[in-house]
RODREN-135693 format. One line per 8 residues: number of its first residue (from 1); their letters; for each residue x, y, z of N, C-alpha, C, O. Coordinates in nm, 2 decimals. Example, Ala and Ser with C-alpha at 12.3 -4.5 7.8 and 13.67 -1.06 7.14 Angstrom:
<fitors>
1> as> 1.32:-0.57:0.78:1.23:-0.45:0.78:1.32:-0.33:0.78:1.42:-0.33:0.85; 1.28:-0.22:0.71:1.37:-0.11:0.71:1.29:0.00:0.79:1.34:0.11:0.80
</fitors>
This chain:
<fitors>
1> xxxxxxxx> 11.22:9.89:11.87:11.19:9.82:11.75:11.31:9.83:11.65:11.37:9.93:11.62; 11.33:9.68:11.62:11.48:9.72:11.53:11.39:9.78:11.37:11.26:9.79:11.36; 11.48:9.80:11.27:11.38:9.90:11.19:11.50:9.76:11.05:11.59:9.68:11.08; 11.44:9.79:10.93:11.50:9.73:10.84:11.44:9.77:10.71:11.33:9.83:10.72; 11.51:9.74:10.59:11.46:9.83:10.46:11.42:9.72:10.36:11.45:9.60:10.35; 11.33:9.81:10.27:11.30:9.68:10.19:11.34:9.76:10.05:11.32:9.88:10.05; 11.38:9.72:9.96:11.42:9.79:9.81:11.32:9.75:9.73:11.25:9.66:9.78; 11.32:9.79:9.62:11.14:9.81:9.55:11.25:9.83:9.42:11.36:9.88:9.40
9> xxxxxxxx> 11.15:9.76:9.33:11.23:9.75:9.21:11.29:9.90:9.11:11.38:9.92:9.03; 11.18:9.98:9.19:11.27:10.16:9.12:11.37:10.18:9.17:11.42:10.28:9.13; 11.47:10.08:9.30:11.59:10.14:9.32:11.55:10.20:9.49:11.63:10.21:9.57; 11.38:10.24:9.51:11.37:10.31:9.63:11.39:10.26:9.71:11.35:10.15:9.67; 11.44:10.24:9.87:11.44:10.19:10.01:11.38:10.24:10.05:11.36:10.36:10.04; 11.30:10.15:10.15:11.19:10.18:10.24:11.22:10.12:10.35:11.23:10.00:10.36; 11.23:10.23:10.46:11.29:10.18:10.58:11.17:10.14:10.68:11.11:10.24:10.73; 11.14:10.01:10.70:11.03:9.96:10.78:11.08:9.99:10.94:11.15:9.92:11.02
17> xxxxxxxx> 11.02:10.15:10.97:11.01:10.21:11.11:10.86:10.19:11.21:10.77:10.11:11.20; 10.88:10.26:11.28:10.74:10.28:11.37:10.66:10.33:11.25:10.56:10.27:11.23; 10.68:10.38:11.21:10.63:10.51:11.13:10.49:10.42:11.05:10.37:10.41:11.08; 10.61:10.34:10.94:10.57:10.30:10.86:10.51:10.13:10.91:10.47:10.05:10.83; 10.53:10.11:11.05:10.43:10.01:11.07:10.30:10.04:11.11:10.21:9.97:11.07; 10.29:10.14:11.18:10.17:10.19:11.23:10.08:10.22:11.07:9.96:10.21:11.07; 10.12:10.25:10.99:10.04:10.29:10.85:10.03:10.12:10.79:9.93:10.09:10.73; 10.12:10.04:10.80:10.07:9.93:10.74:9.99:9.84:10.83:9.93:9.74:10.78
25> xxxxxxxx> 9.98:9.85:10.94:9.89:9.79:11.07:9.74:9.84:11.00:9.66:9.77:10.96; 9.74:10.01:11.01:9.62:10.05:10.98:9.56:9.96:10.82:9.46:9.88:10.82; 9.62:10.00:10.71:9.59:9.96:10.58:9.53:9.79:10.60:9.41:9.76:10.58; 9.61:9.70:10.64:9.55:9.57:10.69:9.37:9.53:10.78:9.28:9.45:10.79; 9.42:9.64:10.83:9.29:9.66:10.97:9.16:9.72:10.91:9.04:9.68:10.93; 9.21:9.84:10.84:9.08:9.87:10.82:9.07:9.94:10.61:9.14:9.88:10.54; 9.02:10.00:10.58:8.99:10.03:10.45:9.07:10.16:10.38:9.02:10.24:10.30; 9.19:10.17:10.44:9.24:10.28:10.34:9.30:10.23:10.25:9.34:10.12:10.26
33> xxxxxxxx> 9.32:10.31:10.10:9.40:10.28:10.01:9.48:10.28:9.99:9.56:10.34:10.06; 9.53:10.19:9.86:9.70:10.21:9.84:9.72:10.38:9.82:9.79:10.44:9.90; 9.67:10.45:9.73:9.71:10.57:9.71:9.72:10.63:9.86:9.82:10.70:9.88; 9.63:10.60:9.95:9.64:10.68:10.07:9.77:10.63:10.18:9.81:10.70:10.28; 9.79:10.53:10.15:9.93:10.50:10.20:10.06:10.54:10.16:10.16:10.56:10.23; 10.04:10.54:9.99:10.17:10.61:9.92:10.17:10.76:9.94:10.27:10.82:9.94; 10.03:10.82:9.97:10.09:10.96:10.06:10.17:10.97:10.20:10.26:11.05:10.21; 10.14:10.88:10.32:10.14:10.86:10.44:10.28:10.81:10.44:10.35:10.83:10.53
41> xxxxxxxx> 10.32:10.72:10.34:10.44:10.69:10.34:10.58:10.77:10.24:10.70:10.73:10.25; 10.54:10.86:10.16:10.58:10.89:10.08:10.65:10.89:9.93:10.75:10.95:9.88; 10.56:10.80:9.89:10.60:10.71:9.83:10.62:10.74:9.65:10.61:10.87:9.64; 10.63:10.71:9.54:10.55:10.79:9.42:10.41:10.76:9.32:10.35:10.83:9.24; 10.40:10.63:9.36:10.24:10.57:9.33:10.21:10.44:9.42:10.26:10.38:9.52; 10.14:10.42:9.37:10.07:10.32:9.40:10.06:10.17:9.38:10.00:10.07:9.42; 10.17:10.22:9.28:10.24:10.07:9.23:10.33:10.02:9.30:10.35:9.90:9.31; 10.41:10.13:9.37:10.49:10.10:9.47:10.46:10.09:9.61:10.56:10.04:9.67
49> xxxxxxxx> 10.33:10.12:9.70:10.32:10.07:9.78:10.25:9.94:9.77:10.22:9.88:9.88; 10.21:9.88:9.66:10.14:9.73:9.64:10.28:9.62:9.66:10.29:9.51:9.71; 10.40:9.72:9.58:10.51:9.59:9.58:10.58:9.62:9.68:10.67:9.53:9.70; 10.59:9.73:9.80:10.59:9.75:9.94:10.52:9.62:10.05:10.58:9.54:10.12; 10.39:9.63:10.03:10.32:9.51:10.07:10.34:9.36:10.06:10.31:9.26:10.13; 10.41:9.37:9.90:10.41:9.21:9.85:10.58:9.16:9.92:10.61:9.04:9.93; 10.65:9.26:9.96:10.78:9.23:10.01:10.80:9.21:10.19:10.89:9.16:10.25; 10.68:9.28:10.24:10.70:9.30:10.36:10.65:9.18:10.41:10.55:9.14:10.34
57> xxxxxxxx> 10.69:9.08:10.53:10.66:8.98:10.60:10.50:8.99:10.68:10.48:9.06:10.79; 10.40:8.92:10.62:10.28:8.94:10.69:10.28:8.96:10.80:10.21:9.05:10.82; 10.33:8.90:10.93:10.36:8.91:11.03:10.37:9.06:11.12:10.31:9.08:11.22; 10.46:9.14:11.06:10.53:9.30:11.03:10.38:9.39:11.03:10.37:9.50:11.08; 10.29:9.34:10.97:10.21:9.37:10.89:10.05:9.41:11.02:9.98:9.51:11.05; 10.04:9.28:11.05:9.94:9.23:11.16:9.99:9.25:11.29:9.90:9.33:11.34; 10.07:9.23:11.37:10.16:9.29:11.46:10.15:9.42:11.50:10.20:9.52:11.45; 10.04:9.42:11.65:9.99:9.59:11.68:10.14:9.59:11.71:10.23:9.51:11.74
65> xxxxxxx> 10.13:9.79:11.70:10.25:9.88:11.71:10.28:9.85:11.83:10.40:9.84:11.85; 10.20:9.82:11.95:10.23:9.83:12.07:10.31:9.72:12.13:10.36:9.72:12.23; 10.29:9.67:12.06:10.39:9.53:12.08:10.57:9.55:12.03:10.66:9.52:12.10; 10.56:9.62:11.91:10.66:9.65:11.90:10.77:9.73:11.99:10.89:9.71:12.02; 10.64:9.86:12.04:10.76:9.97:12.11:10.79:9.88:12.26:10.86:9.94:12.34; 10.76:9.78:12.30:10.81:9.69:12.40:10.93:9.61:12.39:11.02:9.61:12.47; 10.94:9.55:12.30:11.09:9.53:12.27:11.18:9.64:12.22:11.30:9.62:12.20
</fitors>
């Protein structure tokens, strides 16, 4: 999986990995929260994994992991 970053208005980069697809696959799929993603991703609130979500390509988002580690 090629990996790529997204910048977030505090300056932070967020490098969209396996890591962090498999946590945004889950949040789409089923009912965890933003807070519980801003721990899982490491993030510093919750404000910032909302503008995490609003920058990342829906696609990225919906797209099981497993599809990914094939290419």
């Amino acid at each position: 999986m090629e990996t790529f970053k997204v910048k977030l208005s505090s300056g932070r980069e967020v490098e969209i990995n396996e890591e962090a697809v498999t946590v945004l696959n889950e949040y789409v799929r089923t009912q965890i929260t933003l807070e519980e993603m801003t721990r899982r991703l490491g993030l510093t609130s919750w404000e910032e994994a909302y503008e995490l979500i609003k920058q990342v390509p829906a696609w990225v988002m919906w797209t099981p992991i497993s599809i990914y580690k094939r290419t």
